[in-house]
C-alpha positions as CSV (number, residue, x, y, z in Angstrom):
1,X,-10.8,-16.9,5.4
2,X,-8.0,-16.8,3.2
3,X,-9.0,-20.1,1.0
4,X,-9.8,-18.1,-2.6
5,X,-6.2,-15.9,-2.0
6,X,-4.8,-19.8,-1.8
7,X,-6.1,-21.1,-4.2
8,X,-5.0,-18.7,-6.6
9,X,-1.3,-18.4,-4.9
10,X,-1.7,-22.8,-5.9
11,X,-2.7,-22.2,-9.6
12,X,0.0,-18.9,-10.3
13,X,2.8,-21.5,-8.3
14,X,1.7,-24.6,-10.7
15,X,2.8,-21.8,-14.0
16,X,-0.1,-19.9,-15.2
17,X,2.6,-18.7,-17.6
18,X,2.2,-15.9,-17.3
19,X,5.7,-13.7,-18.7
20,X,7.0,-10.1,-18.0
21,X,10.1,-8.8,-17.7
22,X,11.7,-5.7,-15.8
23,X,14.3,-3.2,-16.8
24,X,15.9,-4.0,-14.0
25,X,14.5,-6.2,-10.8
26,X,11.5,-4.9,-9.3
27,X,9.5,-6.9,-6.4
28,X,5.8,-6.7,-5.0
29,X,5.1,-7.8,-1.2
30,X,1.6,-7.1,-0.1
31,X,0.9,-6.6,4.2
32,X,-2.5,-8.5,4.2
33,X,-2.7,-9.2,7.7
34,X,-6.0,-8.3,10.4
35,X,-7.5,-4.9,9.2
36,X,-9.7,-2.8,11.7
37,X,-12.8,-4.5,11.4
38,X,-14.8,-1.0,11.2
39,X,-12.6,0.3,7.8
40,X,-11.8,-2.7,6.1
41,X,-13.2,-6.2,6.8
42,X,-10.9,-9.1,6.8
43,X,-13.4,-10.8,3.8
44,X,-12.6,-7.3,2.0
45,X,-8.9,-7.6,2.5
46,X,-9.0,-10.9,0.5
47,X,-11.1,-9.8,-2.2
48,X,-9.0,-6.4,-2.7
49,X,-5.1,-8.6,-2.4
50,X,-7.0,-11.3,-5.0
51,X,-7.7,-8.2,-7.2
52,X,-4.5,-6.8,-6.9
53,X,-2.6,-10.0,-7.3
54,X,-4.8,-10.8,-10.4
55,X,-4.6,-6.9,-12.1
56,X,-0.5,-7.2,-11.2
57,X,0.3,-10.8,-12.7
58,X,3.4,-10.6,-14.8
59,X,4.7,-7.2,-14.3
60,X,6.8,-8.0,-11.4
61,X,10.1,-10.6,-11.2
62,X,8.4,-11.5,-7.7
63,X,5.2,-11.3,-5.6
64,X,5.1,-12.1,-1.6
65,X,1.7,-12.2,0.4
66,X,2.7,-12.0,4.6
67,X,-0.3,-11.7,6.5
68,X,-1.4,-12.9,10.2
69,X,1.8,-14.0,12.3
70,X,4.5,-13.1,9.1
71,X,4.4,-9.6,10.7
72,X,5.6,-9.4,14.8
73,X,8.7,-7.7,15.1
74,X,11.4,-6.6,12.7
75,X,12.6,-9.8,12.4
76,X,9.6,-11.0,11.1
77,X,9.3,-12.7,7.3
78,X,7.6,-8.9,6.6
79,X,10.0,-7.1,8.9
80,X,13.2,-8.9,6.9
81,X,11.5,-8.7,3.6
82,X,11.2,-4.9,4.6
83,X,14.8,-4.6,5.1
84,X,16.5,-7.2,2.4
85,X,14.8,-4.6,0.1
86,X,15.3,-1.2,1.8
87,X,19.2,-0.8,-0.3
88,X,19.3,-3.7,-2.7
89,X,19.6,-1.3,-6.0
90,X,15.5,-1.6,-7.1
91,X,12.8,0.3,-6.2
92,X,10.5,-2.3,-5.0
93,X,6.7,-2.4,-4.0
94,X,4.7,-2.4,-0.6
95,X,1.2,-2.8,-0.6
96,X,-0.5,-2.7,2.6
97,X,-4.1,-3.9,1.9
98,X,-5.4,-4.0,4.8
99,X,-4.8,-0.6,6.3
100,X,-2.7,-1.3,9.7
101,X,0.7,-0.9,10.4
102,X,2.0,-3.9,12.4
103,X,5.3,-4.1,14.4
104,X,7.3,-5.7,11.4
105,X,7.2,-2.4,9.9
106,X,6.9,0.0,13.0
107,X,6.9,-0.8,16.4
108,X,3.8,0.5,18.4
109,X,3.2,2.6,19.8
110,X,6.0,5.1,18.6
111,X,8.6,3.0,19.9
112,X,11.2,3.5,17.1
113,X,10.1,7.7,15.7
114,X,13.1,7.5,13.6
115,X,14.8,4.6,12.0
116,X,12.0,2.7,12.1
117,X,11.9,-0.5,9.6
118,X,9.3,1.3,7.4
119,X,11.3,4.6,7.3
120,X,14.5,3.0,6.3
121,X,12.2,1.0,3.3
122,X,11.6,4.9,2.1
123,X,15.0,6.3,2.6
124,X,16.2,3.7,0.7
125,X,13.8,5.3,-2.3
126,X,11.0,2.9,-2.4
127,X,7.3,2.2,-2.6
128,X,4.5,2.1,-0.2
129,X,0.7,1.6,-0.9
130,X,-1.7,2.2,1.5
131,X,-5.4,1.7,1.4
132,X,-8.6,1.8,3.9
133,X,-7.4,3.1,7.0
134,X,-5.0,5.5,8.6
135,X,-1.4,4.9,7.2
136,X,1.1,4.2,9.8
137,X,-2.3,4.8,13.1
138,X,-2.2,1.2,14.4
139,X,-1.9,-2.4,15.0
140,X,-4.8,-5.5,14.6
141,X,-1.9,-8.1,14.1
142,X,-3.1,-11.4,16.4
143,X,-6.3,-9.8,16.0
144,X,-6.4,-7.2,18.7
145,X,-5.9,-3.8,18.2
146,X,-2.5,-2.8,19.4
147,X,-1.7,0.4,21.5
148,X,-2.3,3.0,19.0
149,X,0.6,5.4,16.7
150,X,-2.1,7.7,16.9
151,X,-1.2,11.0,14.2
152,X,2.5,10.4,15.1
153,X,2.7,7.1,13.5
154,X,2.8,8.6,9.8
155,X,4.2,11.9,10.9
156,X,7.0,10.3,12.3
157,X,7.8,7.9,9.3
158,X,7.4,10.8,6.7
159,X,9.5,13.2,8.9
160,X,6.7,15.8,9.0
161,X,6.1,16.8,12.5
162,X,2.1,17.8,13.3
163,X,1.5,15.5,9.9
164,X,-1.9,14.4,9.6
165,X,-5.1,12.1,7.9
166,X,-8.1,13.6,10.4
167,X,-11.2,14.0,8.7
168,X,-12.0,17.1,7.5
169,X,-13.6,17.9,4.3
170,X,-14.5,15.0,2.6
171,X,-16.6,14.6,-0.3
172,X,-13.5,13.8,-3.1
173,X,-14.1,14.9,-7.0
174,X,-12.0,13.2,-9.2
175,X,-9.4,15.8,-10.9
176,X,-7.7,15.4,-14.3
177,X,-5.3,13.6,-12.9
178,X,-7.6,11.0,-11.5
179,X,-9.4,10.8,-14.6
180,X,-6.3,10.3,-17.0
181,X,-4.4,7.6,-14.3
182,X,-7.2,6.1,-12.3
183,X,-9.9,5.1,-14.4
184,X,-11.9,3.0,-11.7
185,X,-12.0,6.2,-9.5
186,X,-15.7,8.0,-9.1
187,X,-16.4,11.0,-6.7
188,X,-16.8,9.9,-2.9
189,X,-16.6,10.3,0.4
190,X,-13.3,9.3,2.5
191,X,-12.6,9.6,5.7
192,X,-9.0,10.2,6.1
193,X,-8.1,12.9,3.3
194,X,-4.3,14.3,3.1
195,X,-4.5,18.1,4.1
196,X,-1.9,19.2,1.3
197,X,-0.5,22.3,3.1
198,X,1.2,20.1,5.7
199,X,3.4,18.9,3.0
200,X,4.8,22.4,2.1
201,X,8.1,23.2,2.5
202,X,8.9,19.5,3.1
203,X,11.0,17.1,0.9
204,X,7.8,15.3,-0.3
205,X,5.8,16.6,-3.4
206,X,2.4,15.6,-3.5
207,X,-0.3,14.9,-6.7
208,X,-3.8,14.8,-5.7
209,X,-6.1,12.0,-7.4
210,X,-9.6,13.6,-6.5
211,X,-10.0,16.7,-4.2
212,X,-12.4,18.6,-1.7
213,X,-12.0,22.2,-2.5
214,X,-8.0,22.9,-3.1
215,X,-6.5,21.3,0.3
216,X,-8.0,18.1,0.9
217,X,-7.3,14.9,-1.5
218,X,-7.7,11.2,-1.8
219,X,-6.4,9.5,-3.6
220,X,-2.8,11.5,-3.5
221,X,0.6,10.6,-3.5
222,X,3.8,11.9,-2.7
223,X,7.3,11.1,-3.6
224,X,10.3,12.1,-1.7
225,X,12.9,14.7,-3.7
226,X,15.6,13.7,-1.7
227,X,15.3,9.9,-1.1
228,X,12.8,8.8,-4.0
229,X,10.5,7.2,-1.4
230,X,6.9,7.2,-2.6
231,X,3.6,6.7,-0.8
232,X,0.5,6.7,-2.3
233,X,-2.8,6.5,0.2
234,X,-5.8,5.4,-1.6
235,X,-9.3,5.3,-0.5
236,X,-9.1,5.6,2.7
237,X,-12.8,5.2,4.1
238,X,-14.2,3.4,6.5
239,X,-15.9,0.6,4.1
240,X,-16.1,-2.7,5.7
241,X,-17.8,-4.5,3.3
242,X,-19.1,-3.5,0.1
243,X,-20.5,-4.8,-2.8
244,X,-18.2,-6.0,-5.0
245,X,-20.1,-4.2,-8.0
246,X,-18.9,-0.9,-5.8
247,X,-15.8,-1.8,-4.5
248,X,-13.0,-0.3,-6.3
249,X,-9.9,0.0,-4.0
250,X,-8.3,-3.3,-6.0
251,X,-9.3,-1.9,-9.6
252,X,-7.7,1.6,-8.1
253,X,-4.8,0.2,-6.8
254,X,-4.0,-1.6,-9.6
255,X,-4.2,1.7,-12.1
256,X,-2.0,3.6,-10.3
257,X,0.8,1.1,-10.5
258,X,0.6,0.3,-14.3
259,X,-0.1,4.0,-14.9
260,X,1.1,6.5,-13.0
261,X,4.1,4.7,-11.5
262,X,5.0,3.6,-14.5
263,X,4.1,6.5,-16.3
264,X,6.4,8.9,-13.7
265,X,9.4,6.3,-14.1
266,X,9.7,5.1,-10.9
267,X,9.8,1.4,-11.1
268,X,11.2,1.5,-15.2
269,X,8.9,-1.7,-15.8
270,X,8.0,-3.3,-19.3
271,X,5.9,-5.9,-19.9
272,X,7.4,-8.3,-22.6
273,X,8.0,-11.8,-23.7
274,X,10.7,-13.4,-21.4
275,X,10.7,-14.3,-17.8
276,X,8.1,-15.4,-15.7
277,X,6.2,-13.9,-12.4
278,X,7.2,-15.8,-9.1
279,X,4.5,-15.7,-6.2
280,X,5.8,-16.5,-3.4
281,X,3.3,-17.0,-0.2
282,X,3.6,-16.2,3.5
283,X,1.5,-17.8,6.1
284,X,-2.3,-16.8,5.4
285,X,-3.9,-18.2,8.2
286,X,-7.2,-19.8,6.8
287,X,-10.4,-19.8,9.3
């Protein structure tokens, strides 16, 4: 199912040429292994990494694609990917496009609360992108849905006990914010919002994208005061399969990386003359 994101990881690898360079080194690994077949469809997953891929080309020094068997364990290609870049100096990139949290990143279900490989990747002051489903809820890698994080999963990775995405109020207008970062973004209806008063009091400071009265948001992210850690859930609706005329998680995505992100300073990126953008592919299984 994959043969359109390899074809494209073929003609970037032969030298499209395209050239950016960094202030400092900044990489881009995407989790685009088995979705939840109900939020996010697998066909889906391919068209929103082949947007983001595409909408990304040359900003960072490196791009990595793991998807179905790169992701068991912690010493998986994702799980030591996940770690080589938890302290290395940068603030590197996660983006988990197809909404599940698999065992390279945190071992279901709530095996590792604290310390888990995800958690360390935050500490260590970096980024995580979430889209479609649940962050941190569950498991599809193999294709079968894993014993599930339930609520803990995120609450335990963001150190916010009782933290939660439930559905709750849901129909999202886009705020200033949203309209001066995230271009692509319309009003809509998720299904997992954050709830903004759980974040009070805690280390993370949240910005809301779009909003249902003055509590519920999505898009929104939040960045840690203390570590730096960011994570950013976006659109997160249960959408299988859109149109792709209406489908603008990729488009979305993409924004908020080349303009809030970079706006805020946290990955110091310039796109310039010298260098050139590195993708480097995990194993995509194609059906």
């Amino acid at each position: 199912m994959m043969e359109r994101v390899t074809k494209l990881c073929i003609g970037l690898a032969l030298g499209l040429g395209v050239v950016a360079t960094s202030a400092h080194a900044v990489d881009l690994a995407f989790y685009a292994g088995p979705p939840n077949p109900g939020w996010i469809s697998e066909q889906a997953v391919e068209r929103e990494t082949n947007d983001m891929v595409d909408g990304l080309a040359g900003i960072f020094d490196s791009v990595t694609i793991f998807g179905d068997g790169d992701e068991v364990g912690y010493d998986s290609p994702l799980g030591l990917w996940t770690k080589d870049h938890t302290s290395n100096g940068q603030k590197d990139v996660l983006i988990i496009s197809c909404g599940t949290m698999p065992s390279g990143l945190y071992q279901f279900p709530n095996a590792d609360p604290d310390g888990s490989r995800i958690e360390d990747y935050f500490d260590g002051g970096n980024v995580v992108i979430n889209i479609a489903d649940w962050f941190g809820y569950m498991s599809y890698e193999g294709g079968v849905r894993s014993a599930d994080n339930g609520g803990a999963g995120a609450a335990n990775i963001l150190d916010i006990p009782g933290q939660s995405f439930g559905s709750r109020s849901n129909n999202m207008e886009v705020n200033a914010d949203g309209e001066k970062y995230l271009p692509s973004l319309e009003d809509f209806t998720t299904a997992r919002p954050w709830h903004l008063e759980q974040f009070d009091g805690t280390d993370w400071d949240v910005t809301p994208f779009a909003l249902s009265g003055n509590q519920d948001a999505d898009p929104a992210v939040a960045v840690n005061s203390v570590t730096g850690g960011v994570l950013a859930c976006i659109i997160q609706k249960d959408w299988p399969l859109p149109n792709d005329d209406d489908d603008n998680r990729g488009e979305v995505v993409v924004e908020f990386v080349t303009n809030w992100l970079t706006d805020k300073g946290h990955l110091g990126l310039s796109v310039d003359s010298g260098g050139k953008l590195s993708t480097i592919w995990g194993n995509l299984k194609q059906e």
